[in-house]
C-alpha positions as CSV (number, residue, x, y, z in Angstrom):
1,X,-91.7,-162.0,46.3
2,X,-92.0,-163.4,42.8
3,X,-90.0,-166.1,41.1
4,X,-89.5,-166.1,37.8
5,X,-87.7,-168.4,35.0
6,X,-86.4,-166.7,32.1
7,X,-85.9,-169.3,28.9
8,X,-84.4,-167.6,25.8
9,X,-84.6,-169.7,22.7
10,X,-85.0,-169.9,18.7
11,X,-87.3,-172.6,18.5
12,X,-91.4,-171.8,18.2
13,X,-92.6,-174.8,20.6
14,X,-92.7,-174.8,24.4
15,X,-89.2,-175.6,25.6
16,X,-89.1,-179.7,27.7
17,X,-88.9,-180.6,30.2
18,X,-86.9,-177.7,31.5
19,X,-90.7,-175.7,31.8
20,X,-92.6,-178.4,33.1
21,X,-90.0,-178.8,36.2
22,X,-89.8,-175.2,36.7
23,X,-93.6,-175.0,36.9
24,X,-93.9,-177.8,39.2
25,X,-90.7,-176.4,41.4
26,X,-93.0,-172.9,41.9
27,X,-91.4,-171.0,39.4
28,X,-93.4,-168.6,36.4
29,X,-91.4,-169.8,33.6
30,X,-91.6,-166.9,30.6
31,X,-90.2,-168.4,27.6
32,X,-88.6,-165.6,25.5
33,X,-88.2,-166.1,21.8
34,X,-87.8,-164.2,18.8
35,X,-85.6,-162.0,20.2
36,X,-82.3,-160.5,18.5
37,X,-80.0,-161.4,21.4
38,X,-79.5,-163.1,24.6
39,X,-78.8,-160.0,26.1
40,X,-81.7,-158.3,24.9
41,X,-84.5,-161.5,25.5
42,X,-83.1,-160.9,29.5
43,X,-83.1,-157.2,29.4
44,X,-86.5,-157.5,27.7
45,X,-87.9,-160.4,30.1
46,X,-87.0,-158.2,33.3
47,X,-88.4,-154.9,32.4
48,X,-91.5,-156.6,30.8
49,X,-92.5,-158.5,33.9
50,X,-91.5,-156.1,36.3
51,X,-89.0,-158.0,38.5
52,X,-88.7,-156.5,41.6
53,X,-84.9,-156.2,44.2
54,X,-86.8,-158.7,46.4
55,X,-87.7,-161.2,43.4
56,X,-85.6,-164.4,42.3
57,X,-84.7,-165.1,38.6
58,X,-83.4,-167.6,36.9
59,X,-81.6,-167.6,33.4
60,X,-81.7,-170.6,32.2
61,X,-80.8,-172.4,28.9
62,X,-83.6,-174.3,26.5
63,X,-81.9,-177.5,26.4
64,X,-81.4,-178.7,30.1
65,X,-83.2,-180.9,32.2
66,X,-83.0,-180.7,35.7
67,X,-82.6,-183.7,38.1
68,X,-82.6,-182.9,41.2
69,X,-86.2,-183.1,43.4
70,X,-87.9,-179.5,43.1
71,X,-87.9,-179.6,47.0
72,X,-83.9,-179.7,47.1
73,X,-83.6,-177.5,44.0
74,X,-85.4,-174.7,45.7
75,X,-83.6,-175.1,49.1
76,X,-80.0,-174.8,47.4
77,X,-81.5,-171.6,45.5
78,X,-82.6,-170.4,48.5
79,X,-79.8,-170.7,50.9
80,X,-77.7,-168.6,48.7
81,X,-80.2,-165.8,48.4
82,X,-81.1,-165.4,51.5
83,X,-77.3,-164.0,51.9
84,X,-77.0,-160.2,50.6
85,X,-73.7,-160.5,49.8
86,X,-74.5,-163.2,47.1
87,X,-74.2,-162.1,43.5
88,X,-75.2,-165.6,40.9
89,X,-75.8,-169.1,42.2
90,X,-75.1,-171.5,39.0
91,X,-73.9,-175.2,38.6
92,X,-70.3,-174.5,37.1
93,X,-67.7,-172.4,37.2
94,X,-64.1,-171.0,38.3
95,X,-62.4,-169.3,41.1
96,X,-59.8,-167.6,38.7
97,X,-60.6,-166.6,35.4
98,X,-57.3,-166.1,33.5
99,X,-56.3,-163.7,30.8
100,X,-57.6,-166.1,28.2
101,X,-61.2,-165.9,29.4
102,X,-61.9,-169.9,28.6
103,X,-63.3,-170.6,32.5
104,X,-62.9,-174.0,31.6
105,X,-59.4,-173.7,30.6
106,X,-58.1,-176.1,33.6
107,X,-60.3,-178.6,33.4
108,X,-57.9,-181.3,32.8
109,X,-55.7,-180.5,35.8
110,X,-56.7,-183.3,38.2
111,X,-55.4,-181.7,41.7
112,X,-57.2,-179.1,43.5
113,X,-54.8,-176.7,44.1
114,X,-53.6,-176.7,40.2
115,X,-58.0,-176.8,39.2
116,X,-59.9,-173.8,40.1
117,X,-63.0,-175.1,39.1
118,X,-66.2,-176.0,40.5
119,X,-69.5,-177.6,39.8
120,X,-70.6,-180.5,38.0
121,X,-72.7,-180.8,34.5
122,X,-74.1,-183.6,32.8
123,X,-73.6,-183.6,29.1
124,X,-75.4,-185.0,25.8
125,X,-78.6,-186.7,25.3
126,X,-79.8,-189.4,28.0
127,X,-78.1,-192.7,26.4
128,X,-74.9,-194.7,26.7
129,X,-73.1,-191.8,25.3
130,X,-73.6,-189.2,27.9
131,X,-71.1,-188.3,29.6
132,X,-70.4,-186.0,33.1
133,X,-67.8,-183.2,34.1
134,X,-66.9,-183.4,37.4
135,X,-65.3,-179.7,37.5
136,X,-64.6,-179.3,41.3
137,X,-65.9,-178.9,44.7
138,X,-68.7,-176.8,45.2
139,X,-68.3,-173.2,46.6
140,X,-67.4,-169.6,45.5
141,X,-66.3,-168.4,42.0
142,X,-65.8,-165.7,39.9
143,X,-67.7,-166.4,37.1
144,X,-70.4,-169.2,36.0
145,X,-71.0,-170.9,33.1
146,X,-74.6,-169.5,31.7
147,X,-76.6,-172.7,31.5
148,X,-78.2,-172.0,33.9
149,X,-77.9,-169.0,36.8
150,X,-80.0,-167.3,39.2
151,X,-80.0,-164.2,41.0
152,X,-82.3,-161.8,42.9
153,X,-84.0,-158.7,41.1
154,X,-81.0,-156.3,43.2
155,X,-78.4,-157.9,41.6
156,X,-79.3,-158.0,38.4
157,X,-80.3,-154.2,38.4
158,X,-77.1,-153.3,40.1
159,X,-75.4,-154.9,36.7
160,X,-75.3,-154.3,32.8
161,X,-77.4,-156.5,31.2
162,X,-77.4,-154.7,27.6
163,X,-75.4,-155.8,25.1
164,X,-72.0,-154.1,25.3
165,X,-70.7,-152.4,22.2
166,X,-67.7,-154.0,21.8
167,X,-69.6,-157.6,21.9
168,X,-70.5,-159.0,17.9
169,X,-72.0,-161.8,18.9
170,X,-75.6,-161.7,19.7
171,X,-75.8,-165.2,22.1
172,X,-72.1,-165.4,23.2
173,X,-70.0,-164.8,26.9
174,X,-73.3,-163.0,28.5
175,X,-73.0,-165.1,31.3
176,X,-69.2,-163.9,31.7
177,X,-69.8,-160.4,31.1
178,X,-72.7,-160.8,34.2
179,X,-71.0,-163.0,36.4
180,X,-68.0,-161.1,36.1
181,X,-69.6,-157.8,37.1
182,X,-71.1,-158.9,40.3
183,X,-67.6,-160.3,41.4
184,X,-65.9,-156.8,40.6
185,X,-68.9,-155.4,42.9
186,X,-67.5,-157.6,45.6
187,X,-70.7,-160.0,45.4
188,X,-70.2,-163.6,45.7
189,X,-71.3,-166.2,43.3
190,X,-71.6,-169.7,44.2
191,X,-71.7,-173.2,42.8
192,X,-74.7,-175.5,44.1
193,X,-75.1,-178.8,43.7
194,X,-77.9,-178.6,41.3
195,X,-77.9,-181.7,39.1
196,X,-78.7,-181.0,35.5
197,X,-78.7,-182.9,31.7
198,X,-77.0,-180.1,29.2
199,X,-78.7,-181.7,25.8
200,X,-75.7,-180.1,24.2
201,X,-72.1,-181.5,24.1
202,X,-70.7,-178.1,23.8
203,X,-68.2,-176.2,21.5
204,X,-64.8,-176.6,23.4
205,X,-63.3,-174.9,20.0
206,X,-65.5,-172.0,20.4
207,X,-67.4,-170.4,17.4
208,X,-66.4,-167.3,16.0
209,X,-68.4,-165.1,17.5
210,X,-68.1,-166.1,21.2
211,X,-63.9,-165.7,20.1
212,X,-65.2,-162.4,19.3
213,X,-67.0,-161.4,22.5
214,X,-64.6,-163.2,24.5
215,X,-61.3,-160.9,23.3
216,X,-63.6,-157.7,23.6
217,X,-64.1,-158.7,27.2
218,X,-60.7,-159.3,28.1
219,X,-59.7,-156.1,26.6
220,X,-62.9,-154.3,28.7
221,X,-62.2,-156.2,32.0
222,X,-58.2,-155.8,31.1
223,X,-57.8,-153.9,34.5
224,X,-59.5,-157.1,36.5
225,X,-57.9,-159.9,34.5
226,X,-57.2,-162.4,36.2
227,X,-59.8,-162.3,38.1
228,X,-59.7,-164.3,40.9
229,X,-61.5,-165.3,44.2
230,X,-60.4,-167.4,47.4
């Protein structure tokens, strides 16, 4: 059993210190670059290195850091996919993804039983102006963010990883679209408590195109919207 890293990105150098922790947590780390879109570095990455149903991958974004000892980070992979009902194991998510598509769209409901989400994601660069998003209690949900998710080689060949048509954007609501599929499949995906520094603050507003991808999908997954898990 192999266990690979994919890191998509536009820069040219070596993406840290998310590939030095991977390296030193067991992991081959294949950074993928120059590639056209997201959905096409992944595709790409897993035909290219010959990932196997047994194997374990991880898609991962360029601009995390990971916290957590590579011992623990390992063991909360692992205890997922060891089950063969799991589908993605990821940091954050939701148990019900509305019509809307925006999986974070409840995050300022403070009670559980109005908040369906889970997981928990540091944001910004490491000064006095980070900041952290407790989402909710760790567990199921039917879709993760894409930051950073990880799956066995089964999975991800028993899913679309291409591009749809509908989708315009080249880097947006891939982890969605993947997430979402595995659910529909009746595989689980899970929220560990994987502690992790997301360089970026994020784009609650959305950018065009993931608006774009994002009412494609909910006109694609119409017949599953909301989707929702217990």
């Amino acid at each position: 059993m192999k266990k690979v890293a994919f890191i998509p990105t536009r820069e040219i150098t070596q993406p840290e210190p998310i590939y030095s922790f991977l390296k030193s947590a067991g992991w081959e780390v294949v950074v993928l670059s120059k590639y056209s879109s997201i959905f096409e570095a992944f595709r790409t990455g897993m035909e290219s290195f010959k990932i196997n149903a047994e194997d374990y991958v991880i898609f991962c974004h360029d601009d995390i850091e990971i916290l957590t000892n590579p011992k623990d980070f390992n063991y909360f992979i692992d205890e997922k996919l060891e089950k063969p009902d799991t589908g993605f194991v990821g940091v954050a998510g939701t148990k019900l993804l509305k019509n809307s598509c925006v999986w974070w769209e409840d995050l300022n409901k403070k009670t559980e039983y109005l908040n369906p989400l889970s997981g928990f994601v540091l944001h910004g660069k490491k000064t006095e102006k980070m900041f952290g998003n407790w989402y909710g209690p760790y567990g199921r949900v039917a879709v993760l963010d894409g930051l950073f998710l990880c799956a066995k080689g089964s999975t991800l060949y028993s899913i679309n990883l291409k591009k749809p048509e509908v989708f315009n954007g080249m880097w947006d609501f891939y982890d969605i679209y993947y997430t979402a599929q595995t659910t529909v499949k009746g595989k689980k995906n899970y929220t560990v408590p994987i502690q992790l520094v997301h360089e970026s603050i994020g784009e609650l507003a959305g950018r065009d195109s993931w608006h774009e991808n994002r009412k494609a999908f909910a006109v694609a997954f119409s017949d599953h919207l909301p989707l929702a898990v217990s």
